[in-house]
C-alpha positions as CSV (number, residue, x, y, z in Angstrom):
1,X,119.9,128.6,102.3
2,X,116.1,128.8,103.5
3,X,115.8,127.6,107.3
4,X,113.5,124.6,106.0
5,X,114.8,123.8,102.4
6,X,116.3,120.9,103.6
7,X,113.1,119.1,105.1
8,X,111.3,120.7,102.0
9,X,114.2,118.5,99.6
10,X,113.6,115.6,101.8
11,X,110.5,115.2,101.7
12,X,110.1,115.6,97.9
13,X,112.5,112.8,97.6
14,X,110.9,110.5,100.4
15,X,107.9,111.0,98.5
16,X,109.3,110.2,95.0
17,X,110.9,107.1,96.5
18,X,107.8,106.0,98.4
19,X,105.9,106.2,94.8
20,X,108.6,105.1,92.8
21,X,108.4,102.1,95.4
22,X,104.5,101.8,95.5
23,X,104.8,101.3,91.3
24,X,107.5,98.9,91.2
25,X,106.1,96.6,93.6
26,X,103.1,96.5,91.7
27,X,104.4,95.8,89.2
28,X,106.1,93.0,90.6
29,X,102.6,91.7,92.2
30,X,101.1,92.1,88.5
31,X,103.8,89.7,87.2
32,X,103.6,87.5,89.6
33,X,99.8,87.4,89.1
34,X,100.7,87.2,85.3
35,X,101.8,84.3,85.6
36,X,99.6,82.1,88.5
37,X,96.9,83.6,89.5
38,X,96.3,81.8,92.5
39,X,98.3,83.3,95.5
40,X,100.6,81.0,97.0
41,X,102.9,81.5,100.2
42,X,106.3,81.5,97.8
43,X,104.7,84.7,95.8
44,X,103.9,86.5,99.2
45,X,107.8,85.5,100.4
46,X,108.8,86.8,96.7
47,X,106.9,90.2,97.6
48,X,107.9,90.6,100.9
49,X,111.8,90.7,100.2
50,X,111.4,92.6,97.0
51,X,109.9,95.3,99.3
52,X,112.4,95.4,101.8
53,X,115.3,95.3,99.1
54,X,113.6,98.3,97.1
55,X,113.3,99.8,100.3
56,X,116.6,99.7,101.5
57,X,118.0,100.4,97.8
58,X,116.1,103.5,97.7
59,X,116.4,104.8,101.2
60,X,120.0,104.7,100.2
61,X,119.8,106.3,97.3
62,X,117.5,109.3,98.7
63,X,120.7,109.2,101.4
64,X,123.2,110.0,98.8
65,X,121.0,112.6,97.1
66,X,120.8,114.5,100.4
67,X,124.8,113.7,100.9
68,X,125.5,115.6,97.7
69,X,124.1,118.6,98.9
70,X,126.4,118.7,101.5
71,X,123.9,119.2,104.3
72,X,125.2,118.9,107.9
73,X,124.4,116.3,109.8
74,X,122.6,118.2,112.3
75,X,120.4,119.8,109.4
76,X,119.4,116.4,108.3
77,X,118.5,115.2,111.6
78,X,116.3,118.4,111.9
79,X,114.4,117.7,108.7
80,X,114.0,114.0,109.8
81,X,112.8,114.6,113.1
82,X,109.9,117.2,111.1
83,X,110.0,114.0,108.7
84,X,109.0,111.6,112.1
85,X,106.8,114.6,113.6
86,X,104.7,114.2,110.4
87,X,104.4,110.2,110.4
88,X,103.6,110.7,113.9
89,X,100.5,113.4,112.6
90,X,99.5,110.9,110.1
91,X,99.2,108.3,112.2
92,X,97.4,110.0,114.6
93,X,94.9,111.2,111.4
94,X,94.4,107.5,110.5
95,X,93.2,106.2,113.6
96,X,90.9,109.6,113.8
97,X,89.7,109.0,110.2
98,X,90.2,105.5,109.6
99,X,92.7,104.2,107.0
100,X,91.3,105.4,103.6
101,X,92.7,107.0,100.3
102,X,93.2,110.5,102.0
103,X,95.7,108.7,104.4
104,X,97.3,106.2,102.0
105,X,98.7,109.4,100.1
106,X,99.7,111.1,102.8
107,X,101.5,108.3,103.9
108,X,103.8,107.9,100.9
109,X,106.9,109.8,102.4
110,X,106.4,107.4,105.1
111,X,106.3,104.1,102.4
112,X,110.2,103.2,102.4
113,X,109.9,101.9,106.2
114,X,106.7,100.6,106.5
115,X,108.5,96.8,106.0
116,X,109.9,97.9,109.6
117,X,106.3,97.6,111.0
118,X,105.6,94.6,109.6
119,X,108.5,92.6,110.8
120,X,108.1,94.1,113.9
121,X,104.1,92.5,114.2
122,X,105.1,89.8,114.5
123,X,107.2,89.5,117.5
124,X,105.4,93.0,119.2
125,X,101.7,94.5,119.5
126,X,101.2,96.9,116.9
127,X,101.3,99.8,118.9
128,X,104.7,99.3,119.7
129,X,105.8,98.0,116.3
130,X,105.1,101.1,114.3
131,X,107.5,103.6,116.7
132,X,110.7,102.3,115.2
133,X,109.2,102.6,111.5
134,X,108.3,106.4,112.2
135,X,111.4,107.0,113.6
136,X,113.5,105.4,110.8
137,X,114.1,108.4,108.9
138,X,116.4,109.4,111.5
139,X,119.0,107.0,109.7
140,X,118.7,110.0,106.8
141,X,120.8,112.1,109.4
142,X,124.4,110.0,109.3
143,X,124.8,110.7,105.2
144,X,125.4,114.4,106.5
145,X,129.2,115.8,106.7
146,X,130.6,116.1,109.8
């Protein structure tokens, strides 16, 4: 085995979670559009918890991917902490260039935690509330064996 195929596996399938994410939860946001088009707190409740239970659904399901490979713990908490090094260097790129489409793609390995910032807003500053989402991936590590 390659010294980084396990962040390299990891990735792929944060990344295909994080889209296969970003499409079902516009799809939910087009149905629920469908139907009223006026936004209402109810729909934004609706899309809120449909985001953090396709989050954690999938976060799980990237977990047991990674379990069936039989990586090692401590090689899945390498590749997650090059996982957090590179939300870390995308976060530093957006506040350098500014949120924009570059950094909306780049952020999509990133997209299963982001529900962690934003229940963290609203009870700490920003700066503080988008540490624990970064280093969520960590979690990754405890589907390794033993």
């Amino acid at each position: 085995m390659r010294k980084d195929e396990v962040f390299r596996r990891l990735i792929l399938l944060a990344a295909a979670a994080g889209l296969l994410m970003r499409v079902i939860l516009y799809q939910v946001v087009w149905l629920l559009v469908r139907q009223s088009p006026q936004l209402e707190q109810e729909m934004l409740v609706w899309i809120y918890g449909m985001r953090i239970f396709v989050s954690i659904v999938l976060f799980f399901a990237v977990g047991f991917l990674m379990r069936q490979k039989r990586y090692s713990r401590k090689q899945l908490f390498l590749a997650t902490g090059k996982l957090m090094g590179y939300g870390l260097a995308i976060l530093v790129l957006e506040q350098a260039l500014g949120a924009n489409v570059f950094t909306y793609w780049l952020y999509l390995p990133l997209e299963l935690f982001s529900w962690i910032q934003l229940v963290l807003n609203n009870v700490l500053p920003a700066a503080v509330a988008v540490l624990p989402s970064v280093a969520a991936p960590l979690f990754w590590s405890l589907f390794g064996k033993k």
